[in-house]
C-alpha positions as CSV (number, residue, x, y, z in Angstrom):
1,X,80.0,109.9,104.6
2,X,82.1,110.3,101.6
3,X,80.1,110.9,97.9
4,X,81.6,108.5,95.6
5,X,82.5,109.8,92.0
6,X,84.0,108.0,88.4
7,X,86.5,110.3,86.9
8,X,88.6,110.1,83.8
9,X,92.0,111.3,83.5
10,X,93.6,111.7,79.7
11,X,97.0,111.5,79.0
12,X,97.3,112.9,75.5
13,X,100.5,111.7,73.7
14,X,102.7,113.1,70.9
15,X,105.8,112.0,70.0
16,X,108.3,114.1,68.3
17,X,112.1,113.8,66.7
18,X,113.3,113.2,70.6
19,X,110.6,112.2,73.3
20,X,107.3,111.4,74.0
21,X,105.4,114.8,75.0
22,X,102.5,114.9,77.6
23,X,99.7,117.5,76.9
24,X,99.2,119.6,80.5
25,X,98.0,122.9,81.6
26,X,97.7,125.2,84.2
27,X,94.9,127.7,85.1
28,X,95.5,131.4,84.0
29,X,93.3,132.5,87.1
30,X,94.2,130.0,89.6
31,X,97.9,128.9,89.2
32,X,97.7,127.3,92.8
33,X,95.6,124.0,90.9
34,X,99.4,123.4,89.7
35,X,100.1,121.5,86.3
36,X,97.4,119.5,85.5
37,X,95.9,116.8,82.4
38,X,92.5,116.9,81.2
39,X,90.3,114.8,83.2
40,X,86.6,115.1,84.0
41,X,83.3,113.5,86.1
42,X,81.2,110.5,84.2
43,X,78.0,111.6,83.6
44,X,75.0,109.2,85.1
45,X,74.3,106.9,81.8
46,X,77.8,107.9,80.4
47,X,80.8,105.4,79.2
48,X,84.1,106.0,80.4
49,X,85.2,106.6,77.1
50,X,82.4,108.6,76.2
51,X,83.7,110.8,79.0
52,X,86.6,110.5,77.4
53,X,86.2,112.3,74.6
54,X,83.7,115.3,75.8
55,X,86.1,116.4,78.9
56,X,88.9,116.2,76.0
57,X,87.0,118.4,73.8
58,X,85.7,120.5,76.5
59,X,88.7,121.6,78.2
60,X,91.3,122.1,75.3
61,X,89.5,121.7,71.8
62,X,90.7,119.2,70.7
63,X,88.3,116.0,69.1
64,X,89.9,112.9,69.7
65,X,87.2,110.0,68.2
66,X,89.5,109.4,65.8
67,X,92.5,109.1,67.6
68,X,93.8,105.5,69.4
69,X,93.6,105.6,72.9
70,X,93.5,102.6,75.5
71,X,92.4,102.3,79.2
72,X,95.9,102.4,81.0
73,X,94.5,101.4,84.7
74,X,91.9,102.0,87.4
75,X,92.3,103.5,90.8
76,X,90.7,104.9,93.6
77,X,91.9,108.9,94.8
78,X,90.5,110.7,97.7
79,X,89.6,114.3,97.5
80,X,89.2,115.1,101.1
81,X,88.5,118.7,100.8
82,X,85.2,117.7,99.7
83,X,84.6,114.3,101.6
84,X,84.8,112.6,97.6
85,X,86.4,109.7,96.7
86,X,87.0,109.3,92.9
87,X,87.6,106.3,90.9
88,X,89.8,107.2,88.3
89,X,89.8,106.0,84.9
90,X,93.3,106.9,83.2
91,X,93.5,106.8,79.5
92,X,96.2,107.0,76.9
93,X,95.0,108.8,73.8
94,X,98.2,108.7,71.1
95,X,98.0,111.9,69.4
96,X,97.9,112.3,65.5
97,X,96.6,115.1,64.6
98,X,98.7,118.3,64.3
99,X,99.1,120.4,67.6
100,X,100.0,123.7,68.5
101,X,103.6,123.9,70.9
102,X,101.2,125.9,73.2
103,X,97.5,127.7,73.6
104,X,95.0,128.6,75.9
105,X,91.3,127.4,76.3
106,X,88.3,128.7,77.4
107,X,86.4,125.4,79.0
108,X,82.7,124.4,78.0
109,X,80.0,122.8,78.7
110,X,78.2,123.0,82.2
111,X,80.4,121.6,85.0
112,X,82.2,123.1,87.7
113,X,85.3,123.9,85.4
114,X,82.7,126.1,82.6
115,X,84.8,129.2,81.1
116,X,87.9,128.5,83.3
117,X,90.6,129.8,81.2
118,X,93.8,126.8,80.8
119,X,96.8,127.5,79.0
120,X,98.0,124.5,77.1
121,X,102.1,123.4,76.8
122,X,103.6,119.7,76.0
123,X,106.4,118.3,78.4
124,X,108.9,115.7,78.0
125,X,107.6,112.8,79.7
126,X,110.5,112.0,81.8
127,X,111.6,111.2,85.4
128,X,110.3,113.3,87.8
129,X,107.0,114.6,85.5
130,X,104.8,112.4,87.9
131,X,105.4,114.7,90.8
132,X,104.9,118.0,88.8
133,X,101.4,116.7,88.2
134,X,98.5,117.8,90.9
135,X,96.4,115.6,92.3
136,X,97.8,112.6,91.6
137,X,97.3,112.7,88.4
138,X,100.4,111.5,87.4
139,X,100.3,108.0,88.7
140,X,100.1,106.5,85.7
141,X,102.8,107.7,83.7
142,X,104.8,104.7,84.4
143,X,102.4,102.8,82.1
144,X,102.6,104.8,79.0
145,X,103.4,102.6,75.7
């Protein structure tokens, strides 16, 4: 039997002189996970959004309830390594604070991802991103405002 699980995926938006730039990363210690966008598990009793903005926080630092994001879609990925399938929530968060070009985090709080180390970058969001993205987390992209 698979274990159902809601998920959030963020893509976090900044727009410079030329493009729109997606915030990714990739593990220091396990470069195999590929390029990747925060994202997280909804905690029983939690909001989406409320996910949101702790797995934001949590795995790069940065506080986003201030910032304007919007629910871009719904859909249902199967992780079959571990018999899971997620239902993913997929924000867009438009970024206004000031961010660094690049920077690693160490991850808190208490889920499976605790003191991973991720190193931070922005990419143009362009053709071809959606397949650099594990996971499947990229399936979305399309619908970016």
């Amino acid at each position: 039997m698979k274990h159902r699980k809601q998920k959030i995926v963020a893509y976090i938006i900044r727009t410079t002189n030329s493009a729109q730039e997606l915030l990714t990363f990739t593990h220091r210690d396990y470069p195999e996970a590929g390029v990747q966008v925060p994202a997280g598990t909804v905690d029983s009793g939690e909001k989406p959004e409320e996910t949101l903005m702790r797995e934001v926080f949590e795995e790069s630092g940065l506080a986003i309830e201030h910032e304007t994001f919007k629910l871009l879609g719904i859909f249902q990925w199967e992780r079959f390594d571990r018999h899971e399938i997620h239902q993913r929530f997929v924000y867009q968060i438009n970024l206004r604070q000031k961010a660094a070009e690049q920077w690693t985090h160490s991850v808190s709080g208490h889920g499976e991802d605790e003191n991973l180390i991720f190193n931070y970058r922005w990419l143009e969001i362009s053709p071809g991103l959606k397949e650099k993205l594990a996971a499947n987390q990229g399936d979305y992209l399309d619908k970016i405002e």
